[in-house]
C-alpha positions as CSV (number, residue, x, y, z in Angstrom):
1,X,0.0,0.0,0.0
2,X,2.5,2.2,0.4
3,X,3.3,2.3,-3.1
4,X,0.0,3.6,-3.6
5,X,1.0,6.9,-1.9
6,X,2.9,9.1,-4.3
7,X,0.7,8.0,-7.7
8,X,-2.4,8.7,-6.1
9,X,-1.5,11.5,-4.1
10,X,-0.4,12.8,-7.7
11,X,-3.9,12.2,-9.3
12,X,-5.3,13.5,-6.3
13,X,-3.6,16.6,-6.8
14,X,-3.8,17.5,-10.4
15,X,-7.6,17.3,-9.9
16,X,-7.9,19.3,-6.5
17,X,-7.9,22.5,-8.2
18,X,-10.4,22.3,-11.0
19,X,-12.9,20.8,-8.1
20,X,-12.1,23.1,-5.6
21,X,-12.3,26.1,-7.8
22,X,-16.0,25.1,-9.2
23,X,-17.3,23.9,-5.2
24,X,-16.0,27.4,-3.9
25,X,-18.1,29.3,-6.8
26,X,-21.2,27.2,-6.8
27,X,-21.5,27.3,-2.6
28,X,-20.5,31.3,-2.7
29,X,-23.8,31.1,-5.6
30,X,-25.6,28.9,-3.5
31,X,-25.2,31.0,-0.1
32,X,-26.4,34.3,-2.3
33,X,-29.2,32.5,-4.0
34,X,-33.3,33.4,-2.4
35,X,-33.8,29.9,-1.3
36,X,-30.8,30.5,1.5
37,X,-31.9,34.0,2.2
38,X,-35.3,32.7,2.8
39,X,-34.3,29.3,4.9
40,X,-32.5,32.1,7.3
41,X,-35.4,34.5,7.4
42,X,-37.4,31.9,9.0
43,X,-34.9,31.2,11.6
44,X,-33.7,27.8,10.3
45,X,-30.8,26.2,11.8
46,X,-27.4,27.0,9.8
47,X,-26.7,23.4,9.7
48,X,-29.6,22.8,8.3
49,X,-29.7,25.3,5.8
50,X,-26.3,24.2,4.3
51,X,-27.6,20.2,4.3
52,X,-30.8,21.3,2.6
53,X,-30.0,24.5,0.6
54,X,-26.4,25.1,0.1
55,X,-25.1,21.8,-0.6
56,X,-27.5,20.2,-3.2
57,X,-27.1,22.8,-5.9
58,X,-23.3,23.4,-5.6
59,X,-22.6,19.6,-5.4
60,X,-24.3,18.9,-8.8
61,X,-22.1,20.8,-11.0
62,X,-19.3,19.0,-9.1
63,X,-20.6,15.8,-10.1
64,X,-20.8,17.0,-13.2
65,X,-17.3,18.5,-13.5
66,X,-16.1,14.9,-12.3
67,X,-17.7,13.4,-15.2
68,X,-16.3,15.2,-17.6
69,X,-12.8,15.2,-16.2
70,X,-12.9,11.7,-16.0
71,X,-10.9,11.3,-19.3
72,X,-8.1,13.6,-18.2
73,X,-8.0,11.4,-15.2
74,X,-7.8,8.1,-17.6
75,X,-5.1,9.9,-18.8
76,X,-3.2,10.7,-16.2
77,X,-3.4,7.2,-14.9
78,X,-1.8,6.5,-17.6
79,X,0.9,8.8,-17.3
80,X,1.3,7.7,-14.1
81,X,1.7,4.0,-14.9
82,X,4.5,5.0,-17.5
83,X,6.6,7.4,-14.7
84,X,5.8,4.8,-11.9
85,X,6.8,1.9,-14.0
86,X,3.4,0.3,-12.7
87,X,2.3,-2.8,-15.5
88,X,-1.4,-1.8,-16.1
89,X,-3.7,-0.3,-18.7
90,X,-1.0,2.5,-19.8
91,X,2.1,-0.1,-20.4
92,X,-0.6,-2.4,-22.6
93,X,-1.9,0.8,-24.7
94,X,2.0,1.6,-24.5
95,X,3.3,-1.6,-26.1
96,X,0.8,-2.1,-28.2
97,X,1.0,1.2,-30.0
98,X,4.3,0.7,-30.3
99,X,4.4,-2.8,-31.2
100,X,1.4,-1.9,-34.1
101,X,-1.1,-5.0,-32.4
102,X,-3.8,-3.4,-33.5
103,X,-6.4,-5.9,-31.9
104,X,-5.2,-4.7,-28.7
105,X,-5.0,-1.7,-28.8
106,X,-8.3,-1.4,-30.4
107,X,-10.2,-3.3,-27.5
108,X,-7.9,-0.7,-24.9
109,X,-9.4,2.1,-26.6
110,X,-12.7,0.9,-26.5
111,X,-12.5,0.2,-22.8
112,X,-11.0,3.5,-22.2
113,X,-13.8,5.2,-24.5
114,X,-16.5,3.0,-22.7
115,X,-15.2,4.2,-19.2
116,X,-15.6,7.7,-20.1
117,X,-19.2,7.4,-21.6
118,X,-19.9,5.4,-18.0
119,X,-18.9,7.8,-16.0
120,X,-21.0,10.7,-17.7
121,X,-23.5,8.5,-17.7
122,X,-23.1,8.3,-13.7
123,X,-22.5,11.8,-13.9
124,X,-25.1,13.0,-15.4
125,X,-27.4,10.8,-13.7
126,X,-26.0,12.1,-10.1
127,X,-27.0,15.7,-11.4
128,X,-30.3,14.3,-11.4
129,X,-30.4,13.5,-8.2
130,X,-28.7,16.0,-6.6
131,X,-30.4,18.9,-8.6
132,X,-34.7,18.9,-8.2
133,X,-35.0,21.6,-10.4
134,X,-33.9,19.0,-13.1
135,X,-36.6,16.6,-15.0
136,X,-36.6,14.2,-17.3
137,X,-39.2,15.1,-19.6
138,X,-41.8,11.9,-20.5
């Protein structure tokens, strides 16, 4: 496990700052929106306001923003298998496009691509549920 550390540590961190950035402006949107002025009017419990009102709208374009970011994150997993010297995804996709086997690195991309569509799928469907003012039309 310890050899986990420094790779994840450096996904971890060339992420943080995308996600942070969008969470701090959709909670400062969140805490100026009528909904929150209107929770505190009626003498609602700060906790409370930021569980019910702050956090639900400025979490689902985080979801979102995770979604989309997922491929720079396949990415840099791969990156990171290559600096590492970890045998994984990367090294196959590696060798294979250098090697020219074609029928592997075919099915490697189509994972890769089917990964990304999954996670906006999960994505999007997160901002569903995070966000009521979001329907699906019938």
């Amino acid at each position: 496990m310890h050899h986990l550390i420094l790779p994840a540590l450096v996904l971890g961190l060339s992420q943080m700052p995308w996600l942070l950035l969008s969470l701090h402006a959709e909670i400062t949107t969140a805490l100026a929106s009528d909904p929150v002025r209107a929770a505190l009017a009626r003498g609602l419990p700060w906790p409370g306001v930021v569980v019910g009102h702050v956090l639900p709208p400025a979490l689902a374009p985080l979801v979102t923003l995770v979604g989309v970011r997922l491929p720079e994150l396949i990415v840099g997993a791969a990156l990171v298998e290559e600096v590492f010297g970890w045998p994984g995804v990367a090294a196959a996709m590696v060798t294979s496009a250098r090697t020219l086997d074609m029928p592997l690195l075919a099915i490697l991309t189509v994972a890769s691509t089917a990964t990304v569509l999954l996670g906006s799928l999960l994505s999007d469907l997160g901002y569903l549920a995070l966000d009521p003012r979001v329907r699906i039309d019938d």
